[in-house]
C-alpha positions in Angstrom: 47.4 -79.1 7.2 44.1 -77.5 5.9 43.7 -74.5 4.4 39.7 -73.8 4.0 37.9 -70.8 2.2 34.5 -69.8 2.4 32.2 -68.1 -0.1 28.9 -67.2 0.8 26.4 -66.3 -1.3 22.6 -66.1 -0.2 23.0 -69.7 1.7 25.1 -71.5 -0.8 28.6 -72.4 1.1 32.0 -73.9 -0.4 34.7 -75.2 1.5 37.7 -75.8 -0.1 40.4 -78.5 0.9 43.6 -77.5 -0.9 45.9 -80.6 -1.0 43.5 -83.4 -0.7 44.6 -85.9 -3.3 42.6 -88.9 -4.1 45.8 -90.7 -4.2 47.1 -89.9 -1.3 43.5 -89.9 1.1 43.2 -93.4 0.1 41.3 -94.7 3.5 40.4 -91.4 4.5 36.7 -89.5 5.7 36.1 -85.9 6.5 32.9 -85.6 8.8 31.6 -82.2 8.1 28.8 -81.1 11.2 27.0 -77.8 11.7 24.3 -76.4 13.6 21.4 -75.3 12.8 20.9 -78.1 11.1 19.2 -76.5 7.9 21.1 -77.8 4.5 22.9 -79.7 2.5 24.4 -82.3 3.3 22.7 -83.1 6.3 24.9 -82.7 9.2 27.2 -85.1 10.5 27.5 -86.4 6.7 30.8 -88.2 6.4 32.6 -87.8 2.8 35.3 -90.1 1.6 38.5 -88.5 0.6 38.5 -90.1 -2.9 34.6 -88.8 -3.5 34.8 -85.3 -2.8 38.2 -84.1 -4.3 39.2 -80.5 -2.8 35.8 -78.8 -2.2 32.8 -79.9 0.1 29.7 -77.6 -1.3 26.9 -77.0 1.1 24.0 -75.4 -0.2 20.2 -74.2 1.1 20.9 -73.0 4.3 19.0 -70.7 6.1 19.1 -67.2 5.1 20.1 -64.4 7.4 21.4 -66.8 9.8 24.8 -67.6 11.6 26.0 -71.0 11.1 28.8 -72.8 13.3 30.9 -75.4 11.3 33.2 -78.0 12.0 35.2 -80.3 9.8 36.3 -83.8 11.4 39.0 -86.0 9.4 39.8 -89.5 10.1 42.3 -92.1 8.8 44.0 -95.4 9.8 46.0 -93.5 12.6 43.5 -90.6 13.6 40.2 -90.3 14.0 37.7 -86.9 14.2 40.4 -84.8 14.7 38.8 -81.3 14.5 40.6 -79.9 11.2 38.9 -76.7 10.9 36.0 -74.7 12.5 34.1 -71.4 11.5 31.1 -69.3 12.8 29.6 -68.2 8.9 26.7 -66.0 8.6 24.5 -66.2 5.2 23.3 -63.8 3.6 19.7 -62.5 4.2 16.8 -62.1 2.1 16.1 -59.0 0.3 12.5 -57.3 1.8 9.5 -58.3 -0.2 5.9 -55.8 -1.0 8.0 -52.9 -1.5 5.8 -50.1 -2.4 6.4 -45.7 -2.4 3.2 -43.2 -1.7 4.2 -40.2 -3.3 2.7 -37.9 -0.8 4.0 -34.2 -2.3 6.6 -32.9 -4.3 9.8 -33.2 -1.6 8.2 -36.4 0.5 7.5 -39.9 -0.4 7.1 -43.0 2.3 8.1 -46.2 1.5 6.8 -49.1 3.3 7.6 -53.3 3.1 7.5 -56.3 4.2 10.6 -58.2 5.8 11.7 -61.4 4.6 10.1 -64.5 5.4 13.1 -66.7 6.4 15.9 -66.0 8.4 17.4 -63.1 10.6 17.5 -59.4 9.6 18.6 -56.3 11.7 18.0 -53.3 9.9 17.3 -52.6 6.5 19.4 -50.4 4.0 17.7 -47.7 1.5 19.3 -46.3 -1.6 17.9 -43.5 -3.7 18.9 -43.0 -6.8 17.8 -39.7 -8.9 16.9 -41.0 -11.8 17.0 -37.4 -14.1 20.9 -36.5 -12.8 22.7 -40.6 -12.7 26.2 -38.7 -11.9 24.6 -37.6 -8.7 25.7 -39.6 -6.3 22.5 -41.5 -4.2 21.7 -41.1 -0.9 21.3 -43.9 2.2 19.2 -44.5 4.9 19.4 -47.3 7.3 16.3 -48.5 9.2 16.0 -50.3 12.1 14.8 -53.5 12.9 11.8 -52.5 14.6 10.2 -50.4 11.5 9.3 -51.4 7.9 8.8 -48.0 6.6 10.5 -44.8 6.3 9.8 -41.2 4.8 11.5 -40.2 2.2 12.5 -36.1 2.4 13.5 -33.2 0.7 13.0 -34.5 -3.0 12.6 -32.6 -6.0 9.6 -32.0 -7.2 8.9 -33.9 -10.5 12.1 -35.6 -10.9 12.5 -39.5 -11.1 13.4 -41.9 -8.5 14.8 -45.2 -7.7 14.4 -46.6 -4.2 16.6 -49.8 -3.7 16.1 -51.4 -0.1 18.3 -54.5 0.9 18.2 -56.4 3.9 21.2 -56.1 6.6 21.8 -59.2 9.1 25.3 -58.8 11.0 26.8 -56.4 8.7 26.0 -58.4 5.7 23.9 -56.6 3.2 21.5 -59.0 1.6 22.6 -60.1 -2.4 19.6 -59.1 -4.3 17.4 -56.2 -3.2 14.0 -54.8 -4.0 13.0 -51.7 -5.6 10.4 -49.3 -7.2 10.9 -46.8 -9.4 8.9 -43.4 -8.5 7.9 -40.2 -9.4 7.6 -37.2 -7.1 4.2 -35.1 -7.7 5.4 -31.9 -9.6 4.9 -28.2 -8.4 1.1 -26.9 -8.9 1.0 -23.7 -11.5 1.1 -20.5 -10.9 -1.9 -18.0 -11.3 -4.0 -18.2 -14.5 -7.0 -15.8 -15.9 -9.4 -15.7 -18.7 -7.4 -13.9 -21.8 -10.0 -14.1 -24.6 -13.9 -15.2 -23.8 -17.0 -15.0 -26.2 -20.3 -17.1 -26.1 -18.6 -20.1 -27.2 -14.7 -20.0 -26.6 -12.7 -19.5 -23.6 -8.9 -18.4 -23.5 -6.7 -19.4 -20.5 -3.4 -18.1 -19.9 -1.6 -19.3 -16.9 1.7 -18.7 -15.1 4.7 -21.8 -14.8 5.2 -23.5 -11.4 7.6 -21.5 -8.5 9.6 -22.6 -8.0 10.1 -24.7 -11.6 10.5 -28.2 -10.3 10.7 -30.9 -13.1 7.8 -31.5 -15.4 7.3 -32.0 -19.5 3.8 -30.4 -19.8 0.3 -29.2 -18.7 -3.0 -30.7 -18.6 -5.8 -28.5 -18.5 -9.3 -29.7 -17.9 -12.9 -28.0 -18.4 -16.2 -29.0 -16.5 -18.8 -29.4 -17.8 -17.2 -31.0 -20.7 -19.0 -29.6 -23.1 -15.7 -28.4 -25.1 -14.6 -30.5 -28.6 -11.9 -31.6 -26.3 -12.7 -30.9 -22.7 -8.9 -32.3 -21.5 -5.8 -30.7 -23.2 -2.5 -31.4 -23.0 0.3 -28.5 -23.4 4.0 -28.9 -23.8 5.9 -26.5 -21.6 8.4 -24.5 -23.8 11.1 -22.6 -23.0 13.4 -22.9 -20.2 12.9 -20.9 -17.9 9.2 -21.8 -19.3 6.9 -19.1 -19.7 3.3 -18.3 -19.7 1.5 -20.7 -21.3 -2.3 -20.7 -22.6 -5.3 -23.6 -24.2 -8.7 -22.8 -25.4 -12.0 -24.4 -25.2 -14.3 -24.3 -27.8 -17.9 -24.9 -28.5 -18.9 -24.0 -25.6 -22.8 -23.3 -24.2 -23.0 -19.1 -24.1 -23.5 -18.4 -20.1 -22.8 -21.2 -19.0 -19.9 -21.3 -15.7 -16.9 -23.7 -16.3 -14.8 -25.1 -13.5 -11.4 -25.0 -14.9 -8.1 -26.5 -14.0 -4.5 -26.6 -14.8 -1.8 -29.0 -13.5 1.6 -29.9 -14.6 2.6 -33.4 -15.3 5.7 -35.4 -15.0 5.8 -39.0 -16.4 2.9 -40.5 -14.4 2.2 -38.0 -11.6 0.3 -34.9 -12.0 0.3 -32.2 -9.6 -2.0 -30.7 -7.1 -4.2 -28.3 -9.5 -4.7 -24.5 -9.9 -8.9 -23.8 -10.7 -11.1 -20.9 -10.9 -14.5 -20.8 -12.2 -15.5 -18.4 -15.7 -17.8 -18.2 -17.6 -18.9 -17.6 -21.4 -20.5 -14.6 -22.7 -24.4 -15.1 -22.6 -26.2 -14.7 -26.0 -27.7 -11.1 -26.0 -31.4 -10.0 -26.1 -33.3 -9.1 -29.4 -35.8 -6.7 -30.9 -35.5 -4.1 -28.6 -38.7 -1.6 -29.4 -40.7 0.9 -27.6 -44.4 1.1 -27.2 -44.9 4.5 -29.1 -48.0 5.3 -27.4 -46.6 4.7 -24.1 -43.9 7.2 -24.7 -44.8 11.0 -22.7 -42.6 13.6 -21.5 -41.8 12.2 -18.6 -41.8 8.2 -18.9 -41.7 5.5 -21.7 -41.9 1.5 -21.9 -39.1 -0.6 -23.4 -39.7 -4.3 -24.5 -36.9 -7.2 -25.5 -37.3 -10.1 -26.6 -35.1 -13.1 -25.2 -32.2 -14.6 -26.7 -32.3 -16.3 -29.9 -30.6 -19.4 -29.4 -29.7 -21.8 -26.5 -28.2 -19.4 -23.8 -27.9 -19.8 -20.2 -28.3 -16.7 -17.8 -29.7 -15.3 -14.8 -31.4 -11.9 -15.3 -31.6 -8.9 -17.8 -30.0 -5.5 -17.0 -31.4 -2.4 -18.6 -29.8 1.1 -18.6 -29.7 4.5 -20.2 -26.5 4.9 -21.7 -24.4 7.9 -20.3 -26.0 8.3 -17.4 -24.8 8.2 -14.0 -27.7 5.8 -12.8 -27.6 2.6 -11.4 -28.9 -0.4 -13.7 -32.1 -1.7 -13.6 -32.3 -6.1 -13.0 -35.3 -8.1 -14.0 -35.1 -11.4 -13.4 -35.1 -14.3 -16.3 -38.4 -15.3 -16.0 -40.1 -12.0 -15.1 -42.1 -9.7 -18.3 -39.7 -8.5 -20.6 -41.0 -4.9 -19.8 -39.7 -1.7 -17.9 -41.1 1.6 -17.7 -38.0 4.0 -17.0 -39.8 7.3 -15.5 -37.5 8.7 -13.1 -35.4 11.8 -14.1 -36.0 12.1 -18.0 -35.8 14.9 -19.9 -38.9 16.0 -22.1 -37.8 15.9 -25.6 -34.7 14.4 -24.8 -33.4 11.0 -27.0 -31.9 8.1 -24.9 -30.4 5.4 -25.8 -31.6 2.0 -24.1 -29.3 -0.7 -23.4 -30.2 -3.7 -22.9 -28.0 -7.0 -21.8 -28.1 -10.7 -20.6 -26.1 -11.1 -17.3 -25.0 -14.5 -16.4 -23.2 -14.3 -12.8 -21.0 -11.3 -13.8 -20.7 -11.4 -17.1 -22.5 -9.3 -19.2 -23.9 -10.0 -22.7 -23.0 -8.0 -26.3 -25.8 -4.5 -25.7 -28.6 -4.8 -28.2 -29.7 -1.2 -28.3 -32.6 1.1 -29.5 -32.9 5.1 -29.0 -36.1 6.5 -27.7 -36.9 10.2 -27.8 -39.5 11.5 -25.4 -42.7 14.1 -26.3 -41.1 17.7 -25.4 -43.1 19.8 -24.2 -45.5 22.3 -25.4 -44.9 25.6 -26.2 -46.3 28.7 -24.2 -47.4 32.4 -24.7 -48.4 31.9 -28.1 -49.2 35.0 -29.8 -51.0 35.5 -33.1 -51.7 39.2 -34.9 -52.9 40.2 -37.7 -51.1 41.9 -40.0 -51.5 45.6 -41.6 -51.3 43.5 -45.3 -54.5 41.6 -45.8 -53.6 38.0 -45.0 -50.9 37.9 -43.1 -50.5 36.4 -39.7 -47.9 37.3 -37.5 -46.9 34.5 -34.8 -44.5 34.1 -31.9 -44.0 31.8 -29.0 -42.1 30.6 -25.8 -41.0 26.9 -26.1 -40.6 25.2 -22.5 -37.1 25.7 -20.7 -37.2 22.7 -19.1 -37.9 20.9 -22.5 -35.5 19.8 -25.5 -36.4 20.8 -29.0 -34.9 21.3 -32.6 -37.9 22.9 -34.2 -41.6 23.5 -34.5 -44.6 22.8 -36.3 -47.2 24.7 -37.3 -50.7 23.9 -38.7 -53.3 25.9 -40.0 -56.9 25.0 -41.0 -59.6 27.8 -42.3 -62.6 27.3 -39.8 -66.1 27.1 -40.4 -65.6 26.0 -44.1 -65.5 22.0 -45.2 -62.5 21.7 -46.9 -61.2 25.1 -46.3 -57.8 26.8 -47.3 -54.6 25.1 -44.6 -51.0 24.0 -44.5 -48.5 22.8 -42.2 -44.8 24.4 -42.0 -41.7 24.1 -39.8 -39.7 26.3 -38.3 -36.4 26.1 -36.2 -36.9 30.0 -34.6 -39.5 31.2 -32.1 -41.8 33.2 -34.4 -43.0 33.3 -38.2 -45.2 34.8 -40.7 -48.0 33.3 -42.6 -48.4 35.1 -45.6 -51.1 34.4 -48.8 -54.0 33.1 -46.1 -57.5 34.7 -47.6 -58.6 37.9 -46.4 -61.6 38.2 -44.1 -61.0 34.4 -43.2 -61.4 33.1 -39.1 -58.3 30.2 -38.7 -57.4 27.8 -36.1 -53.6 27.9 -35.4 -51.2 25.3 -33.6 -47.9 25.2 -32.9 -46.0 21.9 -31.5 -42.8 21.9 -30.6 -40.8 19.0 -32.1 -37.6 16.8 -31.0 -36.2 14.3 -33.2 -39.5 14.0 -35.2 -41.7 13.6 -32.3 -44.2 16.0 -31.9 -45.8 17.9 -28.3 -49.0 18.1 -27.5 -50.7 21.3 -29.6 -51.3 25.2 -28.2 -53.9 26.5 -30.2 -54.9 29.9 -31.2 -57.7 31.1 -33.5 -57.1 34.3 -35.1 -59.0 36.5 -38.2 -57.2 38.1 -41.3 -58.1 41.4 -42.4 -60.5 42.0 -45.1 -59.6 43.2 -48.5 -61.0 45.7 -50.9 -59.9 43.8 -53.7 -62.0 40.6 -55.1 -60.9 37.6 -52.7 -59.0 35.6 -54.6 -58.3 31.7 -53.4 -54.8 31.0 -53.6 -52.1 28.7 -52.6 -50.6 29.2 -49.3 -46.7 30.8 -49.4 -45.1 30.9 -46.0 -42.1 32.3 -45.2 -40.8 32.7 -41.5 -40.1 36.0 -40.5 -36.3 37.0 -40.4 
């Protein structure tokens, strides 16, 4: 006689009584009863035929919960005959506290809370990739028991959607919850310093591998001493390629910790550092004590940087020589005496540098040339010609030179006939001296202007017949 449909959504329940005229129920009830007794209309609620039309609504049930109905009718010649009966479950509760810790780039977990009301055995995930929406999403069902699960094998960087309903007797709940996600995006690859001075530093680094999904970089500099000590870099190309920032005004020598990760929407990834550091100011004035300088030894002196530089010691060498540097230490004398291995009358040239871990200042620079040595076997004759001196010499083999220096000076008279001359051969004539005269001779060997120490040698012209007359001195070396 009845035909009765159910709709169920969340707890909400219609029943619908096709036929049931006013006109023709006159004098008739329907007794509707059900158990649990959670809703509306109570249970046991008796409805006139004439009130209700063809639908009895019942409404705020319970939730993820299985309901037994039964539906009475009565009239002048029956009474609570049993007209239809059903077992309905509702619908249950979506989860509630739904929340995703992104724990790499391919693994998420997902954790919640179940719902308050109502039954629930096992709870329904849903992943949906954001970045591709004609991939198709993936499920996961969850048991009863547990209110998390670990999500796997994601891409790295891409965009997520994790909807979780509530399952109760092979009813999915109507609503659900969800949270949208991103996973952390693949770390970059190698990077170095490309360009460095005392106040700029160039990075150049490598794309992720493999790529993953992210939009850019963000490279960050401590200290943060830089203009801007965070940057932000698109990534170009695709396949991207290398990709580069630079830091400037920066403190010379001093080490930054620096860092590159990639970024996608709100998640950055785990970072690639390394530690560099600027170029530390260089030394000045670079000068030699001259009276410190022998044969065998001289004394540098520097001065330190001028300007606000950070570094941890001075390194002094010879330039093109095979010989390890020499350290001092910040804060120790700006002084060194090199002595070891020099050549007498050789020039060096000192370089001089401030070293801050490993890196090494611009050189500041001066050349040095030590005292060659003297010459030997000098020998001094007098000439058939009245005076003329005839003069040779050995200079030292183990000594540099590029010439030599004589002096002359008449003895025995207050200022008496002399001259100084050089010479770039190993013997030479002094020619015009005054006849009959007693002179003191030396003869230095010279390198770069510097001078030996003297031999001497005294040595008489021949006397002349002829008046003496004073002249001039003309010297000529002998060919």
């Amino acid at each position: 006689m009845f035909h009765v449909l159910q709709v169920c959504y969340c707890a909400d329940l219609v029943i619908r009584i096709p036929g049931n005229s006013p006109l023709s129920q006159e004098g008739s009830f329907y007794r509707l009863d059900y158990t649990p007794p959670h809703g509306s209309p109570a249970p046991n609620t008796t409805f006139s035929a004439q009130d209700i039309g063809d639908v009895i609504e019942f409404s705020r049930g319970l939730p993820g919960t299985k309901y037994e109905f039964w539906l009475y009718y009565s009239n002048s010649s029956l009474n609570d005959w049993l007209t239809w009966t059903a077992s309905i479950t509702t619908a249950p509760d979506p989860p509630s506290n739904l929340s995703v810790n992104v724990r790499s780039g391919k693994v998420a977990h997902v954790s919640w809370s179940p719902p308050v009301q109502g039954h629930f055995a096992s709870f329904k995930l849903k992943i949906l990739n954001l970045l591709e929406p004609h991939e198709a999403p993936s499920t996961a069902v969850v048991e009863q028991s547990d209110f998390h699960h670990s999500l796997q094998n994601l891409t790295p960087g891409s965009s997520y959607q994790v909807q979780l309903f509530t399952v109760y007797d092979n009813k999915e709940s109507v609503a659900y919850t969800s949270r949208n996600f991103t996973t952390k995006p693949n770390t970059p690859g190698k990077f170095i310093v490309w360009f460095r001075n005392e106040t700029t530093l160039l990075v150049l680094w490598q794309p992720p591998y493999p790529t993953g999904v992210y939009s850019h970089y963000k490279v960050s500099i401590d200290p943060q001493d830089a203009v801007e000590s965070v940057l932000y870099v698109e990534k170009e190309g695709e396949p991207p390629g290398p990709a580069q920032a630079a830091f400037k005004g920066l403190v010379p020598g001093r080490a930054y910790n620096i860092s590159v990760q990639t970024v996608s929407e709100d998640e950055v990834s785990a970072p690639t550092t390394a530690q560099y550091r600027t170029v530390p100011l260089r030394p000045q004035n670079v000068t030699f004590n001259k009276d410190a300088v022998t044969s065998q030894s001289f004394i540098v002196h520097w001065e330190p940087p001028a300007g606000a530089s950070e570094f941890d010691k001075y390194q002094l060498l010879i330039s093109a020589r095979r010989t390890a540097a020499v350290s001092r230490l910040r804060d120790e004398p700006t002084t060194w005496q090199f002595k070891d291995n020099l050549e007498p009358g050789r020039t060096y040239q000192v370089v001089v540098k401030t070293v801050s871990g490993k890196v090494t200042s611009w050189p500041a620079t001066a050349n040095v040339t030590l005292k060659p040595l003297p010459v030997h076997n000098l020998k001094s004759t007098a000439a058939e010609h009245p005076g003329m001196v005839t003069l040779s010499w050995e200079p030292d083999s183990t000594s540099v030179q590029d010439g030599f220096k004589i002096t002359y000076h008449e003895v025995e008279q207050f200022n008496g006939d002399s001259n100084t001359m050089f010479v770039d051969k190993q013997s030479a004539v002094l020619e015009s001296l005054l006849p009959g005269c007693n002179y003191s001779i030396t003869i230095q060997a010279v390198s770069n202007s510097v001078e030996s120490n003297e031999t001497s040698v005294f040595q008489a012209t021949r006397e002349s017949t002829a008046n003496l007359v004073q002249s001039s001195l003309v010297l000529r070396p002998r060919e």
